[in-house]
NUSESE-834140 format. One record per atom (N, C-alpha, C, O, CB): x, z, y negated. Coordinates in nm, 4 decimals. Glycine has a CB too. Layout:
<torpas>
+----------+----------+----------+
!        x !        z !        y !
+----------+----------+----------+
!        X !        Z !        Y !
...
+----------+----------+----------+
</torpas>
This chain:
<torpas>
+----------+----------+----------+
!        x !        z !        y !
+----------+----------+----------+
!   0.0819 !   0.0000 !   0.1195 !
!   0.0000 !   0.0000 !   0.0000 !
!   0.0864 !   0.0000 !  -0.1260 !
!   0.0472 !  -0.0645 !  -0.2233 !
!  -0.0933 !   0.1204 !   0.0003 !
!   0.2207 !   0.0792 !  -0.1320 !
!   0.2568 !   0.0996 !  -0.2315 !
!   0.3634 !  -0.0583 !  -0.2942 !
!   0.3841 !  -0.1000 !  -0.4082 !
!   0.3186 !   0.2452 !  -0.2083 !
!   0.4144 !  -0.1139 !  -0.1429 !
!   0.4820 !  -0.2791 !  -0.1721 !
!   0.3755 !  -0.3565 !  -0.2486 !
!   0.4116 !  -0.4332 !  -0.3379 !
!   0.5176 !  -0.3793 !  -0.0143 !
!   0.2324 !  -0.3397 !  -0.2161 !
!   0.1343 !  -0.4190 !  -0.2369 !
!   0.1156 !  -0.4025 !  -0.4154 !
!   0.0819 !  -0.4954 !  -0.4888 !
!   0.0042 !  -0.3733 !  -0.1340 !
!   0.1433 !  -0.2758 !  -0.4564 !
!   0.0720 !  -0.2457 !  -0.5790 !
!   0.2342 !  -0.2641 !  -0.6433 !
!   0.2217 !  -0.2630 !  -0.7657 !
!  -0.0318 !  -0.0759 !  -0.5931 !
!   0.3511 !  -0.2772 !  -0.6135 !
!   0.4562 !  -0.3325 !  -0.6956 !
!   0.4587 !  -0.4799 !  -0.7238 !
!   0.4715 !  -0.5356 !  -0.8328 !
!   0.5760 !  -0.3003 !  -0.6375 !
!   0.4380 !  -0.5532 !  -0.5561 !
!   0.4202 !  -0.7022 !  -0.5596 !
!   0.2802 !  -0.7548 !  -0.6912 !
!   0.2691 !  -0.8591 !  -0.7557 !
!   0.3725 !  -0.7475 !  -0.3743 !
!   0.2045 !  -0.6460 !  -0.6880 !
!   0.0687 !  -0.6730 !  -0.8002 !
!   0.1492 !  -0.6556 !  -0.9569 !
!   0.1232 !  -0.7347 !  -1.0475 !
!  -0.0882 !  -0.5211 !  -0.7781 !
!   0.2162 !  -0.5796 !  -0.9693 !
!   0.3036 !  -0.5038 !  -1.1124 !
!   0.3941 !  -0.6536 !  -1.1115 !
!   0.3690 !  -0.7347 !  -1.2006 !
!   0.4289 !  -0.3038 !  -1.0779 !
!   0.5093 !  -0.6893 !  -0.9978 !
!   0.5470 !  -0.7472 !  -1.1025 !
!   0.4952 !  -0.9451 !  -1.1206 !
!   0.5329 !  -1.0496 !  -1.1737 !
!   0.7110 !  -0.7087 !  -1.0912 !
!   0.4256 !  -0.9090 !  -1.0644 !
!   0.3404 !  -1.0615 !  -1.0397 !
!   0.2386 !  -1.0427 !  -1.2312 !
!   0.2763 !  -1.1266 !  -1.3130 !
!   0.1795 !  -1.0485 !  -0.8224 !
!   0.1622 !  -0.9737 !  -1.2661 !
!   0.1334 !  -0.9609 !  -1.4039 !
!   0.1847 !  -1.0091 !  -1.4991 !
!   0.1198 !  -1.1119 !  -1.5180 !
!   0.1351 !  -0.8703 !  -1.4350 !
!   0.2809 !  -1.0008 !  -1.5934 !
!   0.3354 !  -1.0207 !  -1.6538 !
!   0.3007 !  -1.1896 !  -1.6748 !
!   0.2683 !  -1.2541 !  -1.7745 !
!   0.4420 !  -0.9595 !  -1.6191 !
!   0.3234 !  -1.2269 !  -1.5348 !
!   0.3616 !  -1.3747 !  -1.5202 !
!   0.2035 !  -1.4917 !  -1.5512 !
!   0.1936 !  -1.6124 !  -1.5732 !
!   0.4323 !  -1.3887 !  -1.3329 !
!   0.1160 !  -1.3944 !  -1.5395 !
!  -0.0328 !  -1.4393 !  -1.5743 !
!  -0.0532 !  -1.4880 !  -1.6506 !
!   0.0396 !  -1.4925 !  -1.7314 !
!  -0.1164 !  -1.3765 !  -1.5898 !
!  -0.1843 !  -1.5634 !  -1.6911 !
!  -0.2115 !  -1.5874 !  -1.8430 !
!  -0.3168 !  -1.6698 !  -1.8151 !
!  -0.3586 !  -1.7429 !  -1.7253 !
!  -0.0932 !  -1.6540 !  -1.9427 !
!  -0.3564 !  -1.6148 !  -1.9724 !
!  -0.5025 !  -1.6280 !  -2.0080 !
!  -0.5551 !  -1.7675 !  -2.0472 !
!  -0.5431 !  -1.7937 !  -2.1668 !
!  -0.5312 !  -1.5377 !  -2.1217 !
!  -0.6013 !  -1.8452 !  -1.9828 !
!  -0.6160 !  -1.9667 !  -1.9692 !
!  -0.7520 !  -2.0442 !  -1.9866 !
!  -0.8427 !  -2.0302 !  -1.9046 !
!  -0.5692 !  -1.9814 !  -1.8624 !
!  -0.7652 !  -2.1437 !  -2.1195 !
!  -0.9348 !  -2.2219 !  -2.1292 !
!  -0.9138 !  -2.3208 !  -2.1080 !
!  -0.8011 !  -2.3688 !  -2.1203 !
!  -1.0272 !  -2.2327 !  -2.2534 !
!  -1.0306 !  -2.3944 !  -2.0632 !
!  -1.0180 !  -2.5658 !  -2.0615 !
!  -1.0688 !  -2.5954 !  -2.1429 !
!  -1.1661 !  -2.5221 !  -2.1607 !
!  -1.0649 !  -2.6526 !  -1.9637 !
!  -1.0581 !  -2.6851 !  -2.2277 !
!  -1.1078 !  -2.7662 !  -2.3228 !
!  -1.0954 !  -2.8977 !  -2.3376 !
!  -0.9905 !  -2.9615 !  -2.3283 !
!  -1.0769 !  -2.7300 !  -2.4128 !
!  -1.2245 !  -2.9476 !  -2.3653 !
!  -1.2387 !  -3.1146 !  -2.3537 !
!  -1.1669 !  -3.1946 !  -2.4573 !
!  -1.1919 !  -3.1418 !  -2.5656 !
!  -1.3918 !  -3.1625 !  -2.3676 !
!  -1.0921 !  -3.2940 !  -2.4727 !
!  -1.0417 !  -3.3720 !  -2.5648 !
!  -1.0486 !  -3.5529 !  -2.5438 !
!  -1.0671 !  -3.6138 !  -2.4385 !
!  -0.9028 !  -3.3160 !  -2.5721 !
!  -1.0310 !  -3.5983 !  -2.6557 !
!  -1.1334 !  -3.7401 !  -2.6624 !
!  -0.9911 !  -3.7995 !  -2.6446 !
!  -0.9334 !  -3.7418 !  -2.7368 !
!  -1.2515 !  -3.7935 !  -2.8289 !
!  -0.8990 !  -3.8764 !  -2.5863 !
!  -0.8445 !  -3.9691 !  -2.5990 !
!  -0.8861 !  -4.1480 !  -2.5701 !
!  -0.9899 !  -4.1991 !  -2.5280 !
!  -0.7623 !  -3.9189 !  -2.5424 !
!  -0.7324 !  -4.2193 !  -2.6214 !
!  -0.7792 !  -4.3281 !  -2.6390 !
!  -0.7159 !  -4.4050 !  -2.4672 !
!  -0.6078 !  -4.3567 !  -2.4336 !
!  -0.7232 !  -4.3887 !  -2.8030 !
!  -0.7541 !  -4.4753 !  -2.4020 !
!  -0.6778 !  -4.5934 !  -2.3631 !
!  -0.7047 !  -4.7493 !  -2.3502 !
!  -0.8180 !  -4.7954 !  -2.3641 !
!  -0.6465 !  -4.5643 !  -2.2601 !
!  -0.6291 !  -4.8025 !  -2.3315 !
!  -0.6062 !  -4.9507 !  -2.3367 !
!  -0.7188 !  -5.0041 !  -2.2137 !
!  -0.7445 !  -4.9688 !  -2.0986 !
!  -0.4246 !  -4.9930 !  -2.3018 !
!  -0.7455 !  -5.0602 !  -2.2643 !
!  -0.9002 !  -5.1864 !  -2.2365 !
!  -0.8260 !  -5.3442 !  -2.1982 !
!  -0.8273 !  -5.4370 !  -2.2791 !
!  -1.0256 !  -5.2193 !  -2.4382 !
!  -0.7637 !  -5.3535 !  -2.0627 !
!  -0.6974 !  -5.4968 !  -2.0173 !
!  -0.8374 !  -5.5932 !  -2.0528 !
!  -0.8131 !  -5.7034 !  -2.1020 !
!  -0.6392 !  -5.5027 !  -1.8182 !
!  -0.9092 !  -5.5752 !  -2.0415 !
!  -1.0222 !  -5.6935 !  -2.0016 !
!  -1.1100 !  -5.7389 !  -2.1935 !
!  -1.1895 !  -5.8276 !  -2.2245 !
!  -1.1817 !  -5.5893 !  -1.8446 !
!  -1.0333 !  -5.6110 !  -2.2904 !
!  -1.1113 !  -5.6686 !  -2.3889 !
!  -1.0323 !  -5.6459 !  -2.4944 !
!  -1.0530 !  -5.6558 !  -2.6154 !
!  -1.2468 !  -5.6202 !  -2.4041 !
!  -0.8681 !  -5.5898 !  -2.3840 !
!  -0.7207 !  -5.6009 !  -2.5258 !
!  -0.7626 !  -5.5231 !  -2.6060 !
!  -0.7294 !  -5.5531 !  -2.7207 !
!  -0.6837 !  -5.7527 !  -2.6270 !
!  -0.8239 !  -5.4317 !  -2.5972 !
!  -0.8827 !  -5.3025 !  -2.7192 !
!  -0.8713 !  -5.1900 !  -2.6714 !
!  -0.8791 !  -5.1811 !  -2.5488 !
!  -1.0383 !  -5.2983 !  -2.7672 !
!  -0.8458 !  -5.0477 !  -2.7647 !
!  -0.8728 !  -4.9429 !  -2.6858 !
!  -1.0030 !  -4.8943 !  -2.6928 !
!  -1.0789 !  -4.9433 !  -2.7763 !
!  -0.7911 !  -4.8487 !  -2.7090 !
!  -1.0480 !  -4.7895 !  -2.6047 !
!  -1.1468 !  -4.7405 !  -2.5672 !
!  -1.1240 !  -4.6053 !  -2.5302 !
!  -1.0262 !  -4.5751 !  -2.4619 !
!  -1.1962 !  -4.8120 !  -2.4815 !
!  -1.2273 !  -4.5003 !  -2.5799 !
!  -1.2363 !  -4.3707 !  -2.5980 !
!  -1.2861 !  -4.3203 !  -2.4588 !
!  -1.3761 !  -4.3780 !  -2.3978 !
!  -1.3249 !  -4.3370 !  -2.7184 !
!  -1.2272 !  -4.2180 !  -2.4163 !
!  -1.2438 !  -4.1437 !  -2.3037 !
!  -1.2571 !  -3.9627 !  -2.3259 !
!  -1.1993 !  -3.8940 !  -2.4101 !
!  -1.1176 !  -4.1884 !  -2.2159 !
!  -1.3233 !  -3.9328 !  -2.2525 !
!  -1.2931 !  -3.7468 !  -2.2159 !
!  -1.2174 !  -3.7299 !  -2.1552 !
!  -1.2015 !  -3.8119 !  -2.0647 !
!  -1.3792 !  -3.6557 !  -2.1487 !
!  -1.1207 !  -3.6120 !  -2.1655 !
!  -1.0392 !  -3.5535 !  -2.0201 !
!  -1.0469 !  -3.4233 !  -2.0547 !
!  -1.0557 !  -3.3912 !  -2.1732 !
!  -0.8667 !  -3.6006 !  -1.9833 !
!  -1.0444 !  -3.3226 !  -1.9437 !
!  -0.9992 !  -3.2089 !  -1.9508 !
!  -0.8788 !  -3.1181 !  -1.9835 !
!  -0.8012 !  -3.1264 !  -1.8883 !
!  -1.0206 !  -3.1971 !  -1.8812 !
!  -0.8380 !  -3.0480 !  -2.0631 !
!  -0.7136 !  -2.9675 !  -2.0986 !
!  -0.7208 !  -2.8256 !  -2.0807 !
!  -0.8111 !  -2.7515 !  -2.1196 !
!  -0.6769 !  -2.9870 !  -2.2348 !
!  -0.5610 !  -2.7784 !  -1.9841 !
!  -0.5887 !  -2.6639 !  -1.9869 !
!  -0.4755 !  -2.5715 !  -2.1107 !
!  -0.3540 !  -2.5768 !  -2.1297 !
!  -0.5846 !  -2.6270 !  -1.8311 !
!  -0.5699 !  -2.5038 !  -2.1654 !
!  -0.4425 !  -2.4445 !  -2.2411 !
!  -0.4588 !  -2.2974 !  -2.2695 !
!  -0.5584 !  -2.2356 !  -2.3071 !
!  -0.4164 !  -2.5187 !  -2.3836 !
!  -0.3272 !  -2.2535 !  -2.2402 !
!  -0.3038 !  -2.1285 !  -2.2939 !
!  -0.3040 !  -2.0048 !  -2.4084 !
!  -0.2254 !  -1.9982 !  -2.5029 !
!  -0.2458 !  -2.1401 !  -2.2796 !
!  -0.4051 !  -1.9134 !  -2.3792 !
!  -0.4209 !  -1.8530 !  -2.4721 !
!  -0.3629 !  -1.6891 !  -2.5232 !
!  -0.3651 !  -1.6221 !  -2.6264 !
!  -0.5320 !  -1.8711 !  -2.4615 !
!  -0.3186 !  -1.6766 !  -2.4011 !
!  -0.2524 !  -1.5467 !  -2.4236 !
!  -0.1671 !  -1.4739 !  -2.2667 !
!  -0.2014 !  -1.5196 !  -2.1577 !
!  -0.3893 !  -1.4405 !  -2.4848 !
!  -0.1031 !  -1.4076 !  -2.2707 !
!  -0.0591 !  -1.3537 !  -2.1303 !
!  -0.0711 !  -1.2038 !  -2.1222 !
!  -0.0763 !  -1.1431 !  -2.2292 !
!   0.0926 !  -1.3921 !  -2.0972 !
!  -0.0772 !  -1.1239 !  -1.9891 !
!  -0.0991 !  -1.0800 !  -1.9792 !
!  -0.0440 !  -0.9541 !  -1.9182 !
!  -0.0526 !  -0.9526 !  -1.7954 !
!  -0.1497 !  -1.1341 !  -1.9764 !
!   0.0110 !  -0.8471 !  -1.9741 !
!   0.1604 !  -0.7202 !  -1.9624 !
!   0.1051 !  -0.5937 !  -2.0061 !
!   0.0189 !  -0.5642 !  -2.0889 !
!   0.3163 !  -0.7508 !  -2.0832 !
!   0.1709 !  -0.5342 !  -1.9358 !
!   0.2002 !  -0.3862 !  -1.9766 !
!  -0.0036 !  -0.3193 !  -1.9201 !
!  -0.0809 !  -0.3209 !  -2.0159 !
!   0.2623 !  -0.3771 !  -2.2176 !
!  -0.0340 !  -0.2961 !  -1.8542 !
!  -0.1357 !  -0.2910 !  -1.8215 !
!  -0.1572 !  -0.1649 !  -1.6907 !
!  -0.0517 !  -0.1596 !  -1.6274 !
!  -0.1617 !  -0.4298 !  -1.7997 !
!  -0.2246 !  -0.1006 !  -1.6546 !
!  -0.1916 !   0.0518 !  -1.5537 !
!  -0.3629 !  -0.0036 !  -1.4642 !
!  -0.4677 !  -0.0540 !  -1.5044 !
!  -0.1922 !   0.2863 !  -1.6863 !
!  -0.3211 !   0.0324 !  -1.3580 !
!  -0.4033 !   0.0217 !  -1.2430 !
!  -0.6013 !  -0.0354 !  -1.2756 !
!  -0.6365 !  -0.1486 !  -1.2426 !
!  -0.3832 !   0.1948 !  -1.1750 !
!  -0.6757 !   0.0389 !  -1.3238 !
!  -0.8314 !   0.0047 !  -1.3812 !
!  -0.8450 !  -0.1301 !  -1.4564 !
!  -0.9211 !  -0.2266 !  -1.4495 !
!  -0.8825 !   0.1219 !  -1.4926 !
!  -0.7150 !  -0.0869 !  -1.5475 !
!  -0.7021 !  -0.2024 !  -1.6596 !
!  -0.6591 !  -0.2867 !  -1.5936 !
!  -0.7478 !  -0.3517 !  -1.5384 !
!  -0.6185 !  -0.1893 !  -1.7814 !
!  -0.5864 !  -0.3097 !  -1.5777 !
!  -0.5068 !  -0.4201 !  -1.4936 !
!  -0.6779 !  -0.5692 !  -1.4380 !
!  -0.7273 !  -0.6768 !  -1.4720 !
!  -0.4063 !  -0.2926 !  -1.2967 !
!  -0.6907 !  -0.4603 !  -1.3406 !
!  -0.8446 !  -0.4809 !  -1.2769 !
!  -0.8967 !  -0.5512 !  -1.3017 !
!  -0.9157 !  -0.6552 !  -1.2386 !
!  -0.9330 !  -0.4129 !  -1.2841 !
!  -0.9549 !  -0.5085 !  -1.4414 !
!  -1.0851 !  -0.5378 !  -1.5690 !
!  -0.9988 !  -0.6920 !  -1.6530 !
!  -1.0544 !  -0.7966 !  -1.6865 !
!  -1.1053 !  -0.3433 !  -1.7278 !
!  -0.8667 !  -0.6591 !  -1.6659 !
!  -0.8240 !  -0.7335 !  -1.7222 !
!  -0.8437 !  -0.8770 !  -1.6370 !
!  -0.8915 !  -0.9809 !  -1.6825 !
!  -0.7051 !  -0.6835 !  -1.7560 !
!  -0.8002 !  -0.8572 !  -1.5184 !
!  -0.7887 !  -1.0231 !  -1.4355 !
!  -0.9602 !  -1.0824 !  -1.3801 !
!  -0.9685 !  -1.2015 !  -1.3503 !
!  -0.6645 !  -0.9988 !  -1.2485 !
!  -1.1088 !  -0.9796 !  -1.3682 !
!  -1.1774 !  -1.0106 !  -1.4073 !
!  -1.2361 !  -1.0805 !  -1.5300 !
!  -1.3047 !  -1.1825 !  -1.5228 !
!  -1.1908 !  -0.9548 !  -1.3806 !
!  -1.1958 !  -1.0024 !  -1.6702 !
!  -1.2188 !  -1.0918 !  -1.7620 !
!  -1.1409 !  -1.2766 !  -1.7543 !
!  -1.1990 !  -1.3835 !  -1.7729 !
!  -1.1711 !  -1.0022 !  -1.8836 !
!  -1.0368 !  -1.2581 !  -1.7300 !
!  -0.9190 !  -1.3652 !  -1.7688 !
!  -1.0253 !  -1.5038 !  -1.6436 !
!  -1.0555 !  -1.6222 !  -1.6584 !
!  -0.6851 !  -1.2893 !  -1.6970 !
!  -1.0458 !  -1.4132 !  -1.5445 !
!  -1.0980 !  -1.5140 !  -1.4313 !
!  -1.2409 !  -1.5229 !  -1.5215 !
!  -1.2081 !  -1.5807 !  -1.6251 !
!  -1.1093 !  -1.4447 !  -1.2371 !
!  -1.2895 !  -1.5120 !  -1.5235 !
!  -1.4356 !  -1.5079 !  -1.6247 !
!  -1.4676 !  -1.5758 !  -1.7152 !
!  -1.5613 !  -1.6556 !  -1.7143 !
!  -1.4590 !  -1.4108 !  -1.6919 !
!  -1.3752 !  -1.5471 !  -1.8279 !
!  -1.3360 !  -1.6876 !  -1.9537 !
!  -1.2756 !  -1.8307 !  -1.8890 !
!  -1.3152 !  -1.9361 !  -1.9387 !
!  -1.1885 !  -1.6311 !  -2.0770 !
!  -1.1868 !  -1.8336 !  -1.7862 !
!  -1.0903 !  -1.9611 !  -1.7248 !
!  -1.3104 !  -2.0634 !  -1.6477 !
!  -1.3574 !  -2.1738 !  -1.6752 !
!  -0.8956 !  -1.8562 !  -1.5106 !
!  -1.3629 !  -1.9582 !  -1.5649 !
!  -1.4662 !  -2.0232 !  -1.4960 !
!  -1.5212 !  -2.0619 !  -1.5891 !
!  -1.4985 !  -2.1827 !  -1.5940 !
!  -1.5459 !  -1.9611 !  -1.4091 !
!  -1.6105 !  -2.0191 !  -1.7068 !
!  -1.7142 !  -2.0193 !  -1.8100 !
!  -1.6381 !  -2.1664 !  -1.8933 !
!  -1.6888 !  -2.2782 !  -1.9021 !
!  -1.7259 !  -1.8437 !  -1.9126 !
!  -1.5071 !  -2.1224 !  -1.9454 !
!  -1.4837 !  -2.2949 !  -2.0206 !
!  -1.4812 !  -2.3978 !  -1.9297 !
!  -1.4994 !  -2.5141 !  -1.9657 !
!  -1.3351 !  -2.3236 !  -2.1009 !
!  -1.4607 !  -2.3670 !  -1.8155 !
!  -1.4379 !  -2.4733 !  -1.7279 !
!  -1.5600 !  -2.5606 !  -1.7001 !
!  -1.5730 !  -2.6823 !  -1.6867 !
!  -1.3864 !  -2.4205 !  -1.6060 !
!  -1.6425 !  -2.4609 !  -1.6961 !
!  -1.7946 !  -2.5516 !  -1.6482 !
!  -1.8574 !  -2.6096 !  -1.7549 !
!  -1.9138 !  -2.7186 !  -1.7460 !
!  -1.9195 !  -2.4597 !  -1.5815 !
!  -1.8511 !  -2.5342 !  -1.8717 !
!  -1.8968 !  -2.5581 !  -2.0329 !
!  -1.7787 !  -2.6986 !  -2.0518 !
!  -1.8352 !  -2.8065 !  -2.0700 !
!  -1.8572 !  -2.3798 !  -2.1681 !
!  -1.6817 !  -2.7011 !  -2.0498 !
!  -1.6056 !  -2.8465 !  -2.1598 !
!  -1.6172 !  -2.9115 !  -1.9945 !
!  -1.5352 !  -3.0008 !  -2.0157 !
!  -1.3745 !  -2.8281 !  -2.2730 !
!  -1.6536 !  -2.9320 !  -1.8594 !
!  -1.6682 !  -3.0044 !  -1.7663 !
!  -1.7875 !  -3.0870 !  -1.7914 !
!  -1.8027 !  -3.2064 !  -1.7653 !
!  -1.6674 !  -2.9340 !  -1.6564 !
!  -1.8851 !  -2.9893 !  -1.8564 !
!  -1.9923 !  -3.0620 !  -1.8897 !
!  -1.9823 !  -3.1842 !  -2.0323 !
!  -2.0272 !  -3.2972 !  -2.0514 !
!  -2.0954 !  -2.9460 !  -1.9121 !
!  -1.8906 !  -3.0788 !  -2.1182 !
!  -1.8904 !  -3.1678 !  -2.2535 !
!  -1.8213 !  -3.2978 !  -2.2104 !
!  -1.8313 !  -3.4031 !  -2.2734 !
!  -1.8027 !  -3.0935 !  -2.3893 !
!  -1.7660 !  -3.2852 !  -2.1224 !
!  -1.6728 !  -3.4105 !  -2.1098 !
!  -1.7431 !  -3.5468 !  -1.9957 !
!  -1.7345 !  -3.6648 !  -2.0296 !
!  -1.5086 !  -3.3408 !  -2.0389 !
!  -1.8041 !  -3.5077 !  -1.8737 !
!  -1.9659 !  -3.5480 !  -1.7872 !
!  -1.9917 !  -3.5759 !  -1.9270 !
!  -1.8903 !  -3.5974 !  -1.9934 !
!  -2.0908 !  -3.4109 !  -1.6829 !
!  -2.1004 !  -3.5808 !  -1.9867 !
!  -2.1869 !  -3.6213 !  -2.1017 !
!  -2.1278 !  -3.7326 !  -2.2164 !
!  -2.1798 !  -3.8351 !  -2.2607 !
!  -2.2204 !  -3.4866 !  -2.1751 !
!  -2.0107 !  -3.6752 !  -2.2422 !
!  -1.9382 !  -3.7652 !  -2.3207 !
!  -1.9006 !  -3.8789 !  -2.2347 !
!  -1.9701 !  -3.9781 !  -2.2565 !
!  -1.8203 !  -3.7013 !  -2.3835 !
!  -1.8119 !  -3.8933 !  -2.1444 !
!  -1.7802 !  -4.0098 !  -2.0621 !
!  -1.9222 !  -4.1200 !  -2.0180 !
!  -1.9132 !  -4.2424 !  -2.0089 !
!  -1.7081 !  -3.9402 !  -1.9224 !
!  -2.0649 !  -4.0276 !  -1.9924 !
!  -2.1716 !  -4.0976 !  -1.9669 !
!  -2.1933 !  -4.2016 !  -2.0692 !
!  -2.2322 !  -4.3169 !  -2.0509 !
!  -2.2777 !  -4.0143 !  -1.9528 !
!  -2.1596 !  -4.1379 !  -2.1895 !
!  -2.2094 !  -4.2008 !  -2.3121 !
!  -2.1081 !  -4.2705 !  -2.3720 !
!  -2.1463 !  -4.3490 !  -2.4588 !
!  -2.2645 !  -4.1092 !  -2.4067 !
!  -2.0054 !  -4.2659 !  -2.3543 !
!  -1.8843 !  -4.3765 !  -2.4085 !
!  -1.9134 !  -4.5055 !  -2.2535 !
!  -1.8853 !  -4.6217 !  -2.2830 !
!  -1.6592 !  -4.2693 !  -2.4132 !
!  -1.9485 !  -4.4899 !  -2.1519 !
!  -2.0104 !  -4.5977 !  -2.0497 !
!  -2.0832 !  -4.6875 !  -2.0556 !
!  -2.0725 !  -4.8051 !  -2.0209 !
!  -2.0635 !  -4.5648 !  -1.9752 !
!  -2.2131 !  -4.5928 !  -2.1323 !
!  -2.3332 !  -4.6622 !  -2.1743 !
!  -2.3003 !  -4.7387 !  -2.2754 !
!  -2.3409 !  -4.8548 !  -2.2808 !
!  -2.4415 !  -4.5814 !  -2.2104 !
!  -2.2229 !  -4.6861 !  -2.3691 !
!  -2.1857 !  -4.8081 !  -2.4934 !
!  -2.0693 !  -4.9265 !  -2.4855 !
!  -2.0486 !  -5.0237 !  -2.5582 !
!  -2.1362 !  -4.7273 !  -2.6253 !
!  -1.9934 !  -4.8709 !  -2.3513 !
!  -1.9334 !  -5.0243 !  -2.2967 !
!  -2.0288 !  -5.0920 !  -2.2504 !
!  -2.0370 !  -5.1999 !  -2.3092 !
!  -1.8278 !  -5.0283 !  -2.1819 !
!  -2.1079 !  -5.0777 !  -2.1686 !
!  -2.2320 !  -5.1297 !  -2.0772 !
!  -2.3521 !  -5.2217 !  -2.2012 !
!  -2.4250 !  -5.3176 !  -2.1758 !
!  -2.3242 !  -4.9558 !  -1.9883 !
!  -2.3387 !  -5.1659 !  -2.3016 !
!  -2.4463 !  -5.2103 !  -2.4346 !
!  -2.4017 !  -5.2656 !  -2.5460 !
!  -2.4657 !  -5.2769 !  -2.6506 !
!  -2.5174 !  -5.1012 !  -2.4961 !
!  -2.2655 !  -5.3094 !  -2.5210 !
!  -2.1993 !  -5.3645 !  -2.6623 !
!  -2.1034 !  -5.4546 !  -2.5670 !
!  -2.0794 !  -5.4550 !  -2.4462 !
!  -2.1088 !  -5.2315 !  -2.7902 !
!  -2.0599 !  -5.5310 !  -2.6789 !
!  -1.9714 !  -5.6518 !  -2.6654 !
!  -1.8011 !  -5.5673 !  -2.6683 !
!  -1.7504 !  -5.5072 !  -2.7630 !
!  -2.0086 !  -5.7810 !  -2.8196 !
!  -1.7417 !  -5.5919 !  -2.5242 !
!  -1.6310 !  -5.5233 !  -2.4668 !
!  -1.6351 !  -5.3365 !  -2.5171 !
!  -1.5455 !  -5.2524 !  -2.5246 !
!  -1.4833 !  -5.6164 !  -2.5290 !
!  -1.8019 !  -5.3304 !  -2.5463 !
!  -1.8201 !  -5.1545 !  -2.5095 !
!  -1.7805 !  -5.1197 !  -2.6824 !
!  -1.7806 !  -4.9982 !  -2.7020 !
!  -1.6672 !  -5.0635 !  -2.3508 !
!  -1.7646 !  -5.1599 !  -2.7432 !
!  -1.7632 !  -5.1027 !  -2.9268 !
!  -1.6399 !  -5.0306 !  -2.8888 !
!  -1.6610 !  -4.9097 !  -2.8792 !
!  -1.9189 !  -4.9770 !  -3.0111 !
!  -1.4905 !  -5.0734 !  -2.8584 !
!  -1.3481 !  -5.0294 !  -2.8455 !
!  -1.3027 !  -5.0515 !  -2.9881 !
!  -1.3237 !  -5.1603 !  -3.0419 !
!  -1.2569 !  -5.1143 !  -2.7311 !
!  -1.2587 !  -4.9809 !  -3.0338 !
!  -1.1462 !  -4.9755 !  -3.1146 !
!  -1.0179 !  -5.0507 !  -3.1261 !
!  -0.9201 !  -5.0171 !  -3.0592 !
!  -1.1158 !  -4.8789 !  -3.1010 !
!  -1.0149 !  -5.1577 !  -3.2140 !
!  -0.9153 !  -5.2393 !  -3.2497 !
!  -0.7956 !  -5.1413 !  -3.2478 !
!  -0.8214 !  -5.0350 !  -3.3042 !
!  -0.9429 !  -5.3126 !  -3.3847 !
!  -0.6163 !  -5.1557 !  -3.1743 !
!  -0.5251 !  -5.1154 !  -3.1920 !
!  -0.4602 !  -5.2019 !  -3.2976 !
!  -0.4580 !  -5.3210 !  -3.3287 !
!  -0.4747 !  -5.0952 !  -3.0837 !
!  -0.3947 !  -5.0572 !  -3.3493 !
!  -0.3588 !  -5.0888 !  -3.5134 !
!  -0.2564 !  -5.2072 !  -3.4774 !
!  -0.2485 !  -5.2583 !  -3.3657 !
!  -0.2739 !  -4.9374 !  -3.6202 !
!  -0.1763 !  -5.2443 !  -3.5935 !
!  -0.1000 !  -5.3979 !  -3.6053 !
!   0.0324 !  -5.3573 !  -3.5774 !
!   0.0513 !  -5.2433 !  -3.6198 !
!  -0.1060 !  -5.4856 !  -3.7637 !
!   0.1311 !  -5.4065 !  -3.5227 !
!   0.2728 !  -5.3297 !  -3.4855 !
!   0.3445 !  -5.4279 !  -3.5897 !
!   0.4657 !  -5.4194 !  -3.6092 !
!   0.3399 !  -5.3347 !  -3.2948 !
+----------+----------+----------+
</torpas>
C-alpha cells in the first residue's frame, strides 16, 4: 500500500489540467485550387498539478478528469456542427464558397 501511495506522489506533479477546444483551420481544396475551412480539435493545457496531501489529491484528479470529459464532448460537438455546415456549403456553392489563397 505504501509503494502504491509513493508511485501516486510522485506520478502528480507530472499531471495536468487539460481542455479541448475547437479551432477553425484552413486547408487546400486540390479540386477547386482554393482553401477551405475546417474544425479540428485541440488539446491544451491549462494548469498542472503539485504539492497536494491524500483527500485533495483525490478531489483534485476528479475535478481535472471532469473539466478534460465536459470540454471534450462540448467543443466535439462545436466542431460535429461546424464541419456539418462548412459540408453543406461545399455541397451548395460553386467549389463550396473556399477562400481564395492570398498572392505569393
Amino acid at each position: 500500500m505504501r509503494r502504491a501511495r509513493l508511485g501516486l506522489a510522485a506520478l502528480l506533479p507530472a499531471l495536468a489540467a487539460c481542455v479541448v477546444v475547437p479551432r477553425t483551420e484552413q486547408v487546400y481544396d486540390p479540386d477547386c485550387r482554393t482553401l477551405r475551412r475546417q474544425m479540428v480539435l485541440d488539446v491544451q493545457q491549462i494548469g498542472t498539478l503539485g504539492h497536494c496531501h491524500n483527500e485533495g489529491c483525490a478531489a483534485a484528479l476528479v475535478a481535472i478528469g471532469a473539466v478534460a470529459a465536459v470540454t471534450a464532448v462540448v467543443s466535439g460537438s462545436v466542431v460535429l456542427v461546424g464541419n456539418v455546415v462548412y459540408w453543406i456549403e461545399k455541397q451548395t456553392t460553386p467549389c463550396g464558397g473556399a477562400v481564395q489563397p492570398p498572392p505569393r
